[in-house]
C-alpha positions as CSV (number, residue, x, y, z in Angstrom):
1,X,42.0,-60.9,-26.4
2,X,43.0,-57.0,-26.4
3,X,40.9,-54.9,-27.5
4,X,43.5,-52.7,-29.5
5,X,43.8,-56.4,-31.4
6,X,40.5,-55.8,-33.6
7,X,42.2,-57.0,-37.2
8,X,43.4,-60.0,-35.3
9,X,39.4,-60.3,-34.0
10,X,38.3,-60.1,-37.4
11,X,40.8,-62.6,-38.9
12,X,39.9,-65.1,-36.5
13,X,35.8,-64.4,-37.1
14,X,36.6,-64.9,-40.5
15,X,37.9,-68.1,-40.6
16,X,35.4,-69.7,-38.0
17,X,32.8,-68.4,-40.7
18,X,34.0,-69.5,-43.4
19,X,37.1,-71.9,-43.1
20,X,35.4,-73.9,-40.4
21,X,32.3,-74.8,-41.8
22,X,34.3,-75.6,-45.5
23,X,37.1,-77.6,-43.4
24,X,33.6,-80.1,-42.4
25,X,32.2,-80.1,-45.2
26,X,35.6,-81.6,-47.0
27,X,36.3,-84.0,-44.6
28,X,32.4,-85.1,-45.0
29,X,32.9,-85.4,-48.6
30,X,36.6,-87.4,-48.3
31,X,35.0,-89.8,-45.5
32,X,32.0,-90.4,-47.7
33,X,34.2,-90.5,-51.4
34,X,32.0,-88.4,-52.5
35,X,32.8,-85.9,-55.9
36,X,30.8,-83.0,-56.5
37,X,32.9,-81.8,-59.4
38,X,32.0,-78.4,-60.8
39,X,28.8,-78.3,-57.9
40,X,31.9,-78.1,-55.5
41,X,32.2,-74.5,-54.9
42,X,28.6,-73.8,-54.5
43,X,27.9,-76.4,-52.7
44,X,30.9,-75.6,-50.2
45,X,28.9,-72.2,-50.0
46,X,25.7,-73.6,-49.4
47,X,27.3,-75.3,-46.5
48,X,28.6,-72.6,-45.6
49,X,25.2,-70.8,-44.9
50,X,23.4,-73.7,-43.8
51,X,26.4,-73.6,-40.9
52,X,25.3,-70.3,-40.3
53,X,21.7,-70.1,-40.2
54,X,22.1,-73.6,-37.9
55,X,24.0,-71.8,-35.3
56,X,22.0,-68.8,-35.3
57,X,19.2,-71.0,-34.6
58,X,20.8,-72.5,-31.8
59,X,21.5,-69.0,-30.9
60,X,18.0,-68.0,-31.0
61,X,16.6,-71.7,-29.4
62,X,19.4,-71.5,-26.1
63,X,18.2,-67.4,-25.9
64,X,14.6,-68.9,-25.4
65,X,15.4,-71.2,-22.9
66,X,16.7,-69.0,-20.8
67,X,14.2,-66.8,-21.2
68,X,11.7,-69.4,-20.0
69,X,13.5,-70.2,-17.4
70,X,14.0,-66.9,-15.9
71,X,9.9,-66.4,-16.4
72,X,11.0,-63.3,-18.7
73,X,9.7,-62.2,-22.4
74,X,11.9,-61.5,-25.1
75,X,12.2,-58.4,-26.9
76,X,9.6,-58.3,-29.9
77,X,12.0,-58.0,-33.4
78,X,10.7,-56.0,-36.4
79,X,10.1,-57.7,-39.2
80,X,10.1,-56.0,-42.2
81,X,8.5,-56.4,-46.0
82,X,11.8,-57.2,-47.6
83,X,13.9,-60.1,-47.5
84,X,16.5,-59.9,-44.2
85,X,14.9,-56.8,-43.4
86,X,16.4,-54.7,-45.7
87,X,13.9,-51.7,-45.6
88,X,14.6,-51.9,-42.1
89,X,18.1,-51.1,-42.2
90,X,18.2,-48.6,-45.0
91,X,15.8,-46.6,-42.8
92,X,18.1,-47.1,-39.7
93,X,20.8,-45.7,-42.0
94,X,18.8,-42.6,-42.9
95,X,17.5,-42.2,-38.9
96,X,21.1,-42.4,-37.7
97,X,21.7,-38.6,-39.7
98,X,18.2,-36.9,-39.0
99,X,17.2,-38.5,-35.2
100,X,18.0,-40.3,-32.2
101,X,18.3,-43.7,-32.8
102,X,18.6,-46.7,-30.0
103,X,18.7,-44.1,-27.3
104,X,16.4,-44.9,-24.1
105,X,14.9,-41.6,-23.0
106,X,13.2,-41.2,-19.7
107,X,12.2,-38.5,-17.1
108,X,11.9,-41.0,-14.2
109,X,15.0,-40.8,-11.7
110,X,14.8,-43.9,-10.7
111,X,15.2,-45.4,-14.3
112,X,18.4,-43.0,-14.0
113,X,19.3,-44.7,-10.7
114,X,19.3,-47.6,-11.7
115,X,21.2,-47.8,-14.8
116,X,24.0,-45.5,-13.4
117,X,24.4,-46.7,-9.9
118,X,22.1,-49.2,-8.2
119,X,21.6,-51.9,-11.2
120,X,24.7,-51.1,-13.1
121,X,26.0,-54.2,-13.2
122,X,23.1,-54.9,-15.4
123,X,24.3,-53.4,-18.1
124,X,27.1,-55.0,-18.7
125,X,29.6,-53.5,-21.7
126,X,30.8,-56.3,-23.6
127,X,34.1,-56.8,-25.2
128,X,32.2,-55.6,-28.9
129,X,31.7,-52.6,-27.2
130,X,35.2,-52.5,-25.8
131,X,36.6,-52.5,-28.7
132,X,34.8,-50.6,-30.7
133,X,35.6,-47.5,-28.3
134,X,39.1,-48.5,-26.6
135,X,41.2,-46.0,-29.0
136,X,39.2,-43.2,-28.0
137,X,38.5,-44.0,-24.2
138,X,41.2,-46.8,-23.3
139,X,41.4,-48.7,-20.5
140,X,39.3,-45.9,-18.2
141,X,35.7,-46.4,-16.5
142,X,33.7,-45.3,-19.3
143,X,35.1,-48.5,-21.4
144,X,35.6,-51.6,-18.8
145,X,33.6,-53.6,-16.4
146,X,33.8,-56.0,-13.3
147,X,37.0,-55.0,-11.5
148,X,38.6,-53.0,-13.1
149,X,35.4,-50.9,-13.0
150,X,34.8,-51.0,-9.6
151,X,38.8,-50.4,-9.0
152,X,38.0,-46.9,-11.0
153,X,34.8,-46.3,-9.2
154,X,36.2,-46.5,-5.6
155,X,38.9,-44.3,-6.9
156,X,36.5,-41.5,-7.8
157,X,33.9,-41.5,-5.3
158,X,35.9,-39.7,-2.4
159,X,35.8,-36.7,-4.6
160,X,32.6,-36.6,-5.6
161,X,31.1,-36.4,-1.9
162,X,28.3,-33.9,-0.7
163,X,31.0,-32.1,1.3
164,X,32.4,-30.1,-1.5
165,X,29.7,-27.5,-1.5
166,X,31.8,-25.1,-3.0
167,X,32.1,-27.1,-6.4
168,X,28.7,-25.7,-6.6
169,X,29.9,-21.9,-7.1
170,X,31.9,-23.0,-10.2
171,X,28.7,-24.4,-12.3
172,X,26.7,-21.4,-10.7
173,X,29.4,-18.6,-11.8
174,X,29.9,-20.3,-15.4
175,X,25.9,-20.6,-15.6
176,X,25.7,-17.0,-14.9
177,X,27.8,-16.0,-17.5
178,X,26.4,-18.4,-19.6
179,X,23.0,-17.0,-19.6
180,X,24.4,-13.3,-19.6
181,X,25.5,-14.6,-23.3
182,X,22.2,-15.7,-23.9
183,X,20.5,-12.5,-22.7
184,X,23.0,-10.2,-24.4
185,X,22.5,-11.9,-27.7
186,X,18.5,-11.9,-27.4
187,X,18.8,-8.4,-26.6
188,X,20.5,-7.6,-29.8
189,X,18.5,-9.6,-31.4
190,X,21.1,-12.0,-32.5
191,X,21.0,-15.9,-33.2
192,X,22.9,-17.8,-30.7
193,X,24.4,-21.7,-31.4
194,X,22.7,-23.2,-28.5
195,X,24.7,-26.2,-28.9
196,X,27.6,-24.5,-28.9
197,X,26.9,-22.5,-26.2
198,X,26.0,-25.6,-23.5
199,X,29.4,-26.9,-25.2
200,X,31.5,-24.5,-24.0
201,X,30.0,-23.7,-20.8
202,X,30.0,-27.8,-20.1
203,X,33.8,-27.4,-21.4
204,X,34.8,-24.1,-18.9
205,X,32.6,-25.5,-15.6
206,X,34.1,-29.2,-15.7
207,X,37.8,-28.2,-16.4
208,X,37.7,-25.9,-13.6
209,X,35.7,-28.5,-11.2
210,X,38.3,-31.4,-13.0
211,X,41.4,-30.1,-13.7
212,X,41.5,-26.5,-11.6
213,X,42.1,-24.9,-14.5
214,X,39.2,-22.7,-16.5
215,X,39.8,-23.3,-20.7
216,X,37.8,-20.0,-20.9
217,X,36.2,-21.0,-24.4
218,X,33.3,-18.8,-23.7
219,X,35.7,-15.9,-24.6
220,X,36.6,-17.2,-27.6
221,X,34.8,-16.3,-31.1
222,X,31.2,-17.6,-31.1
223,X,29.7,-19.1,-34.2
224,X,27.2,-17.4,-36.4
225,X,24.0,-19.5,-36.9
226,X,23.7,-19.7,-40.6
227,X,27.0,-18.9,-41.5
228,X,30.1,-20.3,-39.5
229,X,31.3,-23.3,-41.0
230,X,29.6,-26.8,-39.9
231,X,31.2,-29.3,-37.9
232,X,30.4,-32.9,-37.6
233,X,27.2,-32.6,-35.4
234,X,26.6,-28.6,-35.5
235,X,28.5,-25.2,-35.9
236,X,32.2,-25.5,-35.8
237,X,34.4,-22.3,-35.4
238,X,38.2,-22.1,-37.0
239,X,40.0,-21.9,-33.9
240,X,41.2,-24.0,-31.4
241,X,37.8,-24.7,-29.5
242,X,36.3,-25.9,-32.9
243,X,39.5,-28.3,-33.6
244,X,38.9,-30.3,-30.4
245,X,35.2,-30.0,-30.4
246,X,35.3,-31.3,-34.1
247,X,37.7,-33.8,-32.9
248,X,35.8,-35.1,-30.2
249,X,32.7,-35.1,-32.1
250,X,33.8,-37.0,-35.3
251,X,35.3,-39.7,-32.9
252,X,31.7,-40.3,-31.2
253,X,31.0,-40.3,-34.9
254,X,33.4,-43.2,-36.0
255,X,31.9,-45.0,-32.8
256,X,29.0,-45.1,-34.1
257,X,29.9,-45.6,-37.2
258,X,31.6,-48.9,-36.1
259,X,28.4,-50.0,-34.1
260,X,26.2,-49.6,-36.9
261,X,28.2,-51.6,-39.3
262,X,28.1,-54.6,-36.4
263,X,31.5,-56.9,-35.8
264,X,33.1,-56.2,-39.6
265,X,34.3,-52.7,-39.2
266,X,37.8,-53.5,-38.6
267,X,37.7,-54.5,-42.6
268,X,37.3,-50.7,-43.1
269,X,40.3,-49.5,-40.9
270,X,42.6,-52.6,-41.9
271,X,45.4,-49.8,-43.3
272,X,44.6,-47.7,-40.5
273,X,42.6,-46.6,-37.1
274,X,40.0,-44.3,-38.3
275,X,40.1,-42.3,-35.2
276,X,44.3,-42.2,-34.6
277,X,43.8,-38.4,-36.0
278,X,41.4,-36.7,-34.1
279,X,42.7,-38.7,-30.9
280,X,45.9,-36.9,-31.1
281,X,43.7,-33.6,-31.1
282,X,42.2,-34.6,-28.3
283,X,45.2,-35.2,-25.9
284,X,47.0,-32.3,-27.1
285,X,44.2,-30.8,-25.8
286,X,44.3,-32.6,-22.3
287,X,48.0,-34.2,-22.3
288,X,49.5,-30.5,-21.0
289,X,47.0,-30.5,-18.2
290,X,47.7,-33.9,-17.0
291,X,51.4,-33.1,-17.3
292,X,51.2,-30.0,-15.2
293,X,49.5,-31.9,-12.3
294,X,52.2,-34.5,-12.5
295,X,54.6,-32.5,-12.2
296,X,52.9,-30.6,-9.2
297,X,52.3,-33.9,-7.4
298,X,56.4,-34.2,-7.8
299,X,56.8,-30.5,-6.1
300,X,54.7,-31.5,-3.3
301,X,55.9,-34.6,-2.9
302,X,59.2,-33.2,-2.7
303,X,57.9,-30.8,0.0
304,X,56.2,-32.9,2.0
305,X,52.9,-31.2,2.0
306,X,49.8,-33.3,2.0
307,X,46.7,-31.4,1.3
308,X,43.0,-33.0,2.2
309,X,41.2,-33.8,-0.7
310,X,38.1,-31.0,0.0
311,X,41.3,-28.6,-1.7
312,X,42.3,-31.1,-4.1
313,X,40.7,-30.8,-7.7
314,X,39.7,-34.5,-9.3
315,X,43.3,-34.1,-11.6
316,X,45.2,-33.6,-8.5
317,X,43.4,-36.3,-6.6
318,X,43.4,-39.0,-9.7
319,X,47.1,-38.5,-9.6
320,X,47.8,-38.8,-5.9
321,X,45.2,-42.4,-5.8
322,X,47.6,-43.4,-8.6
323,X,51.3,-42.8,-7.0
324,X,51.6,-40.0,-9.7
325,X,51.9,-42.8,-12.7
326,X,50.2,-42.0,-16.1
């Protein structure tokens, strides 16, 4: 199934939840003549959750088989002091606003290696995941795996080769300017939004090094610790830069969301996709940029130049490895 077909998803869960395990339990009680009379409804219910808890516990048994079988140990579960774990999740709920919660931190590279390169196939997305994020990230690498992965992946890695030493200068010059911001500020003794700050120089550095084209949001108005308006997931200026930065942040935001809430959270976006706005933000953001370098690949088509890809910026060689489509 698509993922862009969530509410269809959920429909179907739905039914094979509830309808299913009802359906049984009817045609139990024709086939045996039985009549329950008014204990029909909670018995159909009662059913209904001993379906449930029977699957999950064939779930749970198949899980430990396999375990045993591959000589691995499963991963301890918390178990709380109220019924279903309840306590548990309410302090999830509060975590997810104050810390960092289900993130794996590490400062061995080779932990790094291996979930990014060498044992990525390990970590396989899922079609929860999928779908969760495909109308923020679509069909790209950051939201597919298997072929279509690997398809993106062989499409990228000519550019990002050792050769192209002089990408370096771009994240050294924006650095520089970066930490004359810094300096200037501590010099004054103003505050400075540090997470602002890395934003914008992230922002300026990889649209150069992407797209060949600086967005210069370090010229732009800074925020004011303390007093510019607040954002989603820190300081937020009124401008452009803070529209797409708010954008982009409040759709990581409904992501999350959407995890935490577990396969139901299409029931909250039935009359509409909860990130549809601050997508559009986004790609009118990025949708001129893309344009421009389609319409340069045209030109020098047209012209019959070829350049070699240590001149080409990842834009310009994304669109060439695709025959200019979009």
């Amino acid at each position: 199934m698509n993922p862009n077909q969530f509410r269809l998803r959920l429909l179907l869960d739905l039914f094979q939840l509830f309808a299913v395990p009802a359906i049984v339990f009817s045609l139990i009680l024709r086939l045996s003549c039985q009549r329950l009379g008014y204990l029909t409804v909670p018995a159909h219910l009662a059913f209904v959750i001993a379906w449930a808890f029977a699957k999950r516990s064939i779930f749970d048994f198949q899980r430990y088989r396999d375990a045993q079988r591959l000589y691995a140990k499963q991963i301890p579960r918390v178990v709380g002091k109220w019924p279903g774990n309840v306590d548990v999740l309410v302090k999830m709920l509060k975590a997810f606003k104050t810390a960092y919660v289900l993130d794996i931190i590490t400062m061995d590279h080779e932990h790094t290696k291996f979930v990014l390169a060498t044992g990525f196939n390990h970590f396989w997305r899922g079609y929860a995941q999928k779908e969760r994020m495909e109308n923020v990230f679509g069909v790209g690498i950051f939201n597919r795996d298997d072929d279509v992965w690997k398809m993106h992946r062989n499409m990228t890695r000519p550019f990002f080769a050792r050769e192209r030493i002089s990408d370096f200068d771009i994240f050294e010059r924006h650095a520089q300017r970066t930490l004359a911001i810094l300096s200037s500020h501590s010099s004054s003794c103003k505050p400075s939004e540090a997470q602002d700050l890395y934003s914008r120089f992230t922002t300026d550095a990889a649209s150069e090094f992407l797209f060949g084209k600086n967005l210069d949001t370090l010229s732009g108005d800074l925020p004011i610790p303390g007093v510019t308006h607040m954002g989603p997931k820190g300081s937020q200026t009124r401008d452009a830069w803070g529209s797409f930065t708010g954008a982009f942040e409040m759709s990581q935001q409904i992501i999350t969301d959407r995890s935490r809430i577990g396969w139901l959270w299409p029931l909250f976006e039935i009359f509409g996709d909860k990130s549809a706005p601050y997508v559009e933000v986004i790609r009118n953001w990025l949708d001129p940029l893309v344009g421009q370098a389609l319409r340069d690949h045209e030109a020098t088509k047209r012209a019959g130049v070829h350049s070699p890809i240590a001149d080409k910026t990842f834009l310009e060689h994304l669109v060439d490895s695709s025959n200019g489509e979009c």
